[in-house]
N, CA, C and O atoms as a GROMACS GRO file, in nm:
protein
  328
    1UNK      N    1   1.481   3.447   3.185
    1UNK     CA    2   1.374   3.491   3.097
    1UNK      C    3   1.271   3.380   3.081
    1UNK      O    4   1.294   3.259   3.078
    2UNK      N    5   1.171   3.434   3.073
    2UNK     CA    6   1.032   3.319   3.073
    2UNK      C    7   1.014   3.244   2.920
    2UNK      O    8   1.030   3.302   2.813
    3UNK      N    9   1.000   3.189   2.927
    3UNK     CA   10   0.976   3.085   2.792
    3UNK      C   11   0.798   3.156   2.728
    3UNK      O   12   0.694   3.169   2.793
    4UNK      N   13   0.826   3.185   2.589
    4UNK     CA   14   0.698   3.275   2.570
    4UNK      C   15   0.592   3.208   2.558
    4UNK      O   16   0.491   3.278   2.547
    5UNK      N   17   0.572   3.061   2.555
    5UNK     CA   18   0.482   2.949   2.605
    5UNK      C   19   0.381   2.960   2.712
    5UNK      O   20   0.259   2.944   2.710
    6UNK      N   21   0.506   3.006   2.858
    6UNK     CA   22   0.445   3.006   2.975
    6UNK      C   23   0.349   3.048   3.006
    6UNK      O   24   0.275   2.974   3.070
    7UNK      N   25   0.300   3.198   2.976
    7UNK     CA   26   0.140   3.207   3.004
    7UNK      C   27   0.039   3.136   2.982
    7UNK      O   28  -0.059   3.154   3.055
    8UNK      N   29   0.029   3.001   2.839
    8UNK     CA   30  -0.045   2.924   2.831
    8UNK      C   31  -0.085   2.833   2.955
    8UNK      O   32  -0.202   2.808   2.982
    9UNK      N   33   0.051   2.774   3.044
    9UNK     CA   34   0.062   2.692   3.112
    9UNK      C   35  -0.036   2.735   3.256
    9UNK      O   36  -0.096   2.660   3.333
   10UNK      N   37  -0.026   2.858   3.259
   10UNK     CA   38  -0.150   2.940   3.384
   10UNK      C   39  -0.273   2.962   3.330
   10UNK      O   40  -0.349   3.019   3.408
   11UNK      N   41  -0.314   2.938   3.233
   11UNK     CA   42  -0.452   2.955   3.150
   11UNK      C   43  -0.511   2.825   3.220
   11UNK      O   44  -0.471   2.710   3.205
   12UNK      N   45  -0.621   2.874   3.308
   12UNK     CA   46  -0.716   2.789   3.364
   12UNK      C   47  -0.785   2.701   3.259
   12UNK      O   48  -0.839   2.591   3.277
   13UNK      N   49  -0.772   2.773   3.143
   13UNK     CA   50  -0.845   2.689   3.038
   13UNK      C   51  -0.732   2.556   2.949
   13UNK      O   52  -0.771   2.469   2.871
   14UNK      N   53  -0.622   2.577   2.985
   14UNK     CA   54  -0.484   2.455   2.963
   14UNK      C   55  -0.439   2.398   3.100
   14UNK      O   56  -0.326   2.362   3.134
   15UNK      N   57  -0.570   2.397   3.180
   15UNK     CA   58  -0.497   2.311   3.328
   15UNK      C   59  -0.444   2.169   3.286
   15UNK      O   60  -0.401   2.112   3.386
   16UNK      N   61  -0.434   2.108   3.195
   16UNK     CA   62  -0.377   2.004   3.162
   16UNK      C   63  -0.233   2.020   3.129
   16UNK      O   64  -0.148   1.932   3.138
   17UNK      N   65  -0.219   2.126   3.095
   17UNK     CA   66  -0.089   2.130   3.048
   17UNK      C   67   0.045   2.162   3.168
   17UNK      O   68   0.040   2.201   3.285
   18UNK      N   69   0.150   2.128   3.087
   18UNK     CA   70   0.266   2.177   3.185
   18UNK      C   71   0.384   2.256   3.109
   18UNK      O   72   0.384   2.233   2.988
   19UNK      N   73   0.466   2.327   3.145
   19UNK     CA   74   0.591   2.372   3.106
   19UNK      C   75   0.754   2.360   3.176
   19UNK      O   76   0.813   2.446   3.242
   20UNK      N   77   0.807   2.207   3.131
   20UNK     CA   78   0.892   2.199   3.228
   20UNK      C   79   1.023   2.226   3.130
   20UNK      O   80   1.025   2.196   3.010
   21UNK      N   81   1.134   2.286   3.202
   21UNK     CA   82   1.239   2.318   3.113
   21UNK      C   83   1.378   2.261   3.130
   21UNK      O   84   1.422   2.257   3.245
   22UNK      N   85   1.453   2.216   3.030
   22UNK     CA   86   1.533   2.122   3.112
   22UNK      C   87   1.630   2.065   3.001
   22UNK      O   88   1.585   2.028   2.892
   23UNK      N   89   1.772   2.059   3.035
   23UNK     CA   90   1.895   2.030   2.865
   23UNK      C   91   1.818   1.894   2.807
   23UNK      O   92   1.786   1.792   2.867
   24UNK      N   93   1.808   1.918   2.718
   24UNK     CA   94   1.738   1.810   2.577
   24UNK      C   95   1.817   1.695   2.631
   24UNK      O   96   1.767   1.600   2.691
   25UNK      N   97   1.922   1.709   2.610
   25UNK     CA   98   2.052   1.584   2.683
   25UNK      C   99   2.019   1.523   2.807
   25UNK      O  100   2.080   1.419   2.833
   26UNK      N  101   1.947   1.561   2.879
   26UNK     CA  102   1.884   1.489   3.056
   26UNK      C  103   1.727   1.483   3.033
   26UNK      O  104   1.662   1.507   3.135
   27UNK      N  105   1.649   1.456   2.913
   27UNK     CA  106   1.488   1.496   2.883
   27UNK      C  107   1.493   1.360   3.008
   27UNK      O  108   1.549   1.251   2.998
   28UNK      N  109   1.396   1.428   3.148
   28UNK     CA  110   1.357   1.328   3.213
   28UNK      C  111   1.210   1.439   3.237
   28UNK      O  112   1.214   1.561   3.217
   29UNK      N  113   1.084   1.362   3.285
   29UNK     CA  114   0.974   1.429   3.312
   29UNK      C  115   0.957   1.367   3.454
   29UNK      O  116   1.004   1.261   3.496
   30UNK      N  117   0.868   1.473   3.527
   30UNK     CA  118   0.815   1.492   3.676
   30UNK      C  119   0.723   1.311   3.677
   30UNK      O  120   0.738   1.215   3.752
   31UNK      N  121   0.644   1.330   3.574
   31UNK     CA  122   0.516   1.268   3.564
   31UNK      C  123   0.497   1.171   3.377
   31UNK      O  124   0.551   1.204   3.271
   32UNK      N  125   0.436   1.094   3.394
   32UNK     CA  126   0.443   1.040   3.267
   32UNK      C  127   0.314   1.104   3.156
   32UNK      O  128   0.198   1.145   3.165
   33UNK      N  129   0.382   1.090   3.089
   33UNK     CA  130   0.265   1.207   2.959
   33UNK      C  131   0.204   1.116   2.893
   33UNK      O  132   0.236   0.998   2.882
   34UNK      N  133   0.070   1.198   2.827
   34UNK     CA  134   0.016   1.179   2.732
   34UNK      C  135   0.054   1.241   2.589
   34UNK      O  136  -0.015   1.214   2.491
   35UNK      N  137   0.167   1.327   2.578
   35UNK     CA  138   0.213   1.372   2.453
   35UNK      C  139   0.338   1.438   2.449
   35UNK      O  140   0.374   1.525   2.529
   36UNK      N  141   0.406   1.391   2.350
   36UNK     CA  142   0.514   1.456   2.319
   36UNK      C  143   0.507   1.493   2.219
   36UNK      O  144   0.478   1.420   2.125
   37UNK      N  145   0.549   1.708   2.197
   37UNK     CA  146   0.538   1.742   2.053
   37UNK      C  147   0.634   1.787   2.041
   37UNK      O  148   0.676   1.862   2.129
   38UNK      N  149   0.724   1.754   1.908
   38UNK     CA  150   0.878   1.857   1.885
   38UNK      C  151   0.827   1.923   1.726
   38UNK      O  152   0.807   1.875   1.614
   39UNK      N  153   0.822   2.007   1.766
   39UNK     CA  154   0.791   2.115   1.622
   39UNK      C  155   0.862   2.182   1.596
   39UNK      O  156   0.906   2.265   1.676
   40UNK      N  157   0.903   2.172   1.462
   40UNK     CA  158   1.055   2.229   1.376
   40UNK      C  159   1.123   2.261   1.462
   40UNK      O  160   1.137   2.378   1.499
   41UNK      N  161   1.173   2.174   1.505
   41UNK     CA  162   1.313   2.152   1.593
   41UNK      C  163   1.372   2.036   1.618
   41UNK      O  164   1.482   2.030   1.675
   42UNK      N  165   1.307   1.935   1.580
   42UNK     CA  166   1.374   1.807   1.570
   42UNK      C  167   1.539   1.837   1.478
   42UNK      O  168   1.638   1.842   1.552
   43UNK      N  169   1.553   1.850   1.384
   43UNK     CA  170   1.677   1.903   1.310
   43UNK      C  171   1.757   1.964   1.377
   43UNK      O  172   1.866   1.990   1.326
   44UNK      N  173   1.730   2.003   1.504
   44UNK     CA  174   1.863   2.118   1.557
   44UNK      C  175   1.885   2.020   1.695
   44UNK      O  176   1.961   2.048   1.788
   45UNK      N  177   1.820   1.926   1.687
   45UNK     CA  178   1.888   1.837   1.836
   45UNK      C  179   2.006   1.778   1.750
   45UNK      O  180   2.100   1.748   1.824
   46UNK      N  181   2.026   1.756   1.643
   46UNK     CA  182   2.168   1.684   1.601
   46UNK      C  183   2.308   1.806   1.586
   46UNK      O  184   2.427   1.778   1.572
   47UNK      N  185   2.261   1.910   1.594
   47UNK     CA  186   2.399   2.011   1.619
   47UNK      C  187   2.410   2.090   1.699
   47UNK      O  188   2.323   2.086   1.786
   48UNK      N  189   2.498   2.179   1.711
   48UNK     CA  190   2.548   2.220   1.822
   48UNK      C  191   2.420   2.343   1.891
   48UNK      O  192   2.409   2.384   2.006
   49UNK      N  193   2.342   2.373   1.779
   49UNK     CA  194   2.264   2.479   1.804
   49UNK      C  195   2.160   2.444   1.968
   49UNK      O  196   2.126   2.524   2.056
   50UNK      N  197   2.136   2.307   1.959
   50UNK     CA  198   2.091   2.212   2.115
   50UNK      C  199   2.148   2.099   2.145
   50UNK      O  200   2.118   2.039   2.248
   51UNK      N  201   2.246   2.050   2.051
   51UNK     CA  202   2.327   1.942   2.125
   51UNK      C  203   2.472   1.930   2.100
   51UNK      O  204   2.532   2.033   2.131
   52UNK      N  205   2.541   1.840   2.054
   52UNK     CA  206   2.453   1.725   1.963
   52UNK      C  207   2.404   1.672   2.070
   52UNK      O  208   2.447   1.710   2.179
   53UNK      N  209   2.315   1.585   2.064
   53UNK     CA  210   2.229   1.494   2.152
   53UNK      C  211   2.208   1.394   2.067
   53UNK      O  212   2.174   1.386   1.948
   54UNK      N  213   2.251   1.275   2.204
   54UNK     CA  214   2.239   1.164   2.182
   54UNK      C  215   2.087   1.095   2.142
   54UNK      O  216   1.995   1.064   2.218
   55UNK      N  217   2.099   1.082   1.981
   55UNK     CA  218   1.919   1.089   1.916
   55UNK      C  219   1.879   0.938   2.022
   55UNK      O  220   1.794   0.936   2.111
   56UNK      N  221   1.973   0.817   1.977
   56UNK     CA  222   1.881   0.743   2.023
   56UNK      C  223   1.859   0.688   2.229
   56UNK      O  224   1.804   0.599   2.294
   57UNK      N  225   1.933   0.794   2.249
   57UNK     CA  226   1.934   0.769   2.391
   57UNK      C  227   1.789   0.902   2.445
   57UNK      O  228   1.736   0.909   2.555
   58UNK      N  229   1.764   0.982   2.331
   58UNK     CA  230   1.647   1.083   2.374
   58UNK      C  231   1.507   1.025   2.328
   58UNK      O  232   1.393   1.052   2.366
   59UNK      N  233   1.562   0.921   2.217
   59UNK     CA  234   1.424   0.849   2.198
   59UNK      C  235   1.395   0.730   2.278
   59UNK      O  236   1.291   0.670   2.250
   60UNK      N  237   1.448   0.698   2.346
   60UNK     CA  238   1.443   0.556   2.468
   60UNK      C  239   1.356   0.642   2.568
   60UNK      O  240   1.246   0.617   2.617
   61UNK      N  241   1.454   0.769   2.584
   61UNK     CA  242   1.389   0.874   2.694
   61UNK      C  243   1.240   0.902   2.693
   61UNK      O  244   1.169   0.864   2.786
   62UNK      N  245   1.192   0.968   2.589
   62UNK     CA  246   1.063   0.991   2.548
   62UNK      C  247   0.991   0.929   2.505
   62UNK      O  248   0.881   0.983   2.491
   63UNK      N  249   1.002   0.816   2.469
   63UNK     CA  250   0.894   0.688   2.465
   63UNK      C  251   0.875   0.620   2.593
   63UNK      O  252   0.797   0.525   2.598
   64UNK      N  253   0.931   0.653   2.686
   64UNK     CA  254   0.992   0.578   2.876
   64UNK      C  255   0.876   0.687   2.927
   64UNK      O  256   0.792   0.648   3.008
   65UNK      N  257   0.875   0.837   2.875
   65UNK     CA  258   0.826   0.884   2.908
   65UNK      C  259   0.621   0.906   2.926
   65UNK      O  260   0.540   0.936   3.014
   66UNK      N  261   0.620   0.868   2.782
   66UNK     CA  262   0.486   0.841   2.789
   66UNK      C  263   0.408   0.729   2.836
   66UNK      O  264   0.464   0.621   2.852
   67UNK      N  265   0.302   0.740   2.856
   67UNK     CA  266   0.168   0.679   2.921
   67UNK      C  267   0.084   0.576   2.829
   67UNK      O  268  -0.004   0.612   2.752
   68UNK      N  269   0.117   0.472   2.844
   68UNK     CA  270   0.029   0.379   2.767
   68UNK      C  271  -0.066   0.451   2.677
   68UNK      O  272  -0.159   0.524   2.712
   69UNK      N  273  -0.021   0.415   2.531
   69UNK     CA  274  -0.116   0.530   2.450
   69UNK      C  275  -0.122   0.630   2.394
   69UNK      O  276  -0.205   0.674   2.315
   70UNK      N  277   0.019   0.692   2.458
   70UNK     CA  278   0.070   0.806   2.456
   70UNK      C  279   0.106   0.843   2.304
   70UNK      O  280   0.123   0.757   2.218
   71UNK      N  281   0.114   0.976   2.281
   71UNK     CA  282   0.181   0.973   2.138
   71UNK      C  283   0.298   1.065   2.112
   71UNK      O  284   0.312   1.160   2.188
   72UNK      N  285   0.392   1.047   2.005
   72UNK     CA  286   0.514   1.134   2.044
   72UNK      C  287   0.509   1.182   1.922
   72UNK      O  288   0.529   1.093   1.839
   73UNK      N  289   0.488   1.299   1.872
   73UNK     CA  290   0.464   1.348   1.740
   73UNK      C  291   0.572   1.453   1.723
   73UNK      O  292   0.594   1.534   1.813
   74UNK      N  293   0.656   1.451   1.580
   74UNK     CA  294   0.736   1.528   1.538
   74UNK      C  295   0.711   1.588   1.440
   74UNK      O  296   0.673   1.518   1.346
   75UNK      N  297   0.721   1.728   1.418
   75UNK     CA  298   0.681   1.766   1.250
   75UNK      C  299   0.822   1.862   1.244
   75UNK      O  300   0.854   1.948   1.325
   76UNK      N  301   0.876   1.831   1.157
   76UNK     CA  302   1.010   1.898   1.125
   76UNK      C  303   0.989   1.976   0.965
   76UNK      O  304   0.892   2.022   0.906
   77UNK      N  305   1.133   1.961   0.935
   77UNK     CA  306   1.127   2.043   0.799
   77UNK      C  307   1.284   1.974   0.751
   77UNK      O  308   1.348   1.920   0.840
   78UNK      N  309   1.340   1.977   0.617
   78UNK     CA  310   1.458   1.973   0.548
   78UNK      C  311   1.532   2.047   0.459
   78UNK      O  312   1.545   2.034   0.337
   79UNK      N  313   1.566   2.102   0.512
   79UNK     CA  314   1.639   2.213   0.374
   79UNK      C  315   1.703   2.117   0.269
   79UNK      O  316   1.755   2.005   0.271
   80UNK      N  317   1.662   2.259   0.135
   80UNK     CA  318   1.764   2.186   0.036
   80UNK      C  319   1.896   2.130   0.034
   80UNK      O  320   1.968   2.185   0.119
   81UNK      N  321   1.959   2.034  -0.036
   81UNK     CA  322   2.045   2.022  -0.057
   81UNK      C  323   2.134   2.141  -0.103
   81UNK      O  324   2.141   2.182  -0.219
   82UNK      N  325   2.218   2.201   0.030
   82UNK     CA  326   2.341   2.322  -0.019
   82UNK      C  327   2.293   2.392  -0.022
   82UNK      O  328   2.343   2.500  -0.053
   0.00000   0.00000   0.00000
């Protein structure tokens, strides 16, 4: 099944962009980036729902990954306590 993203990635008008897919646990990229975005989903790389994954071996990964300059932006969320 296609990732519902993907049509962006053929929009002549997002030729910059890419859509590569791949276990959170092996994050390696083709090419080095100018951005990394994890949006409300940072919280689910620590359980089983996408990992657990090893946090600080994915953050070595994705800072390795970017391009002098680069930026790695997370916007998450926290549920209440219980």
């Amino acid at each position: 099944r296609e990732p519902a993203v993907a049509p962006i990635t053929r929009d002549p008008n997002y030729a910059n962009t890419m859509l590569y897919v791949r276990n959170i646990s092996d994050f390696a990229v083709p090419e080095r980036l100018d951005l990394i975005f994890n949006g409300q989903n940072y919280h689910h790389m620590k359980s089983s729902y996408l990992g657990p994954v090893d946090m600080a071996a994915f953050h070595r990964a994705a800072f390795a990954a970017l391009k002098p300059g680069g930026a790695y932006i997370v916007i998450d969320f926290a549920g209440a306590p219980g």
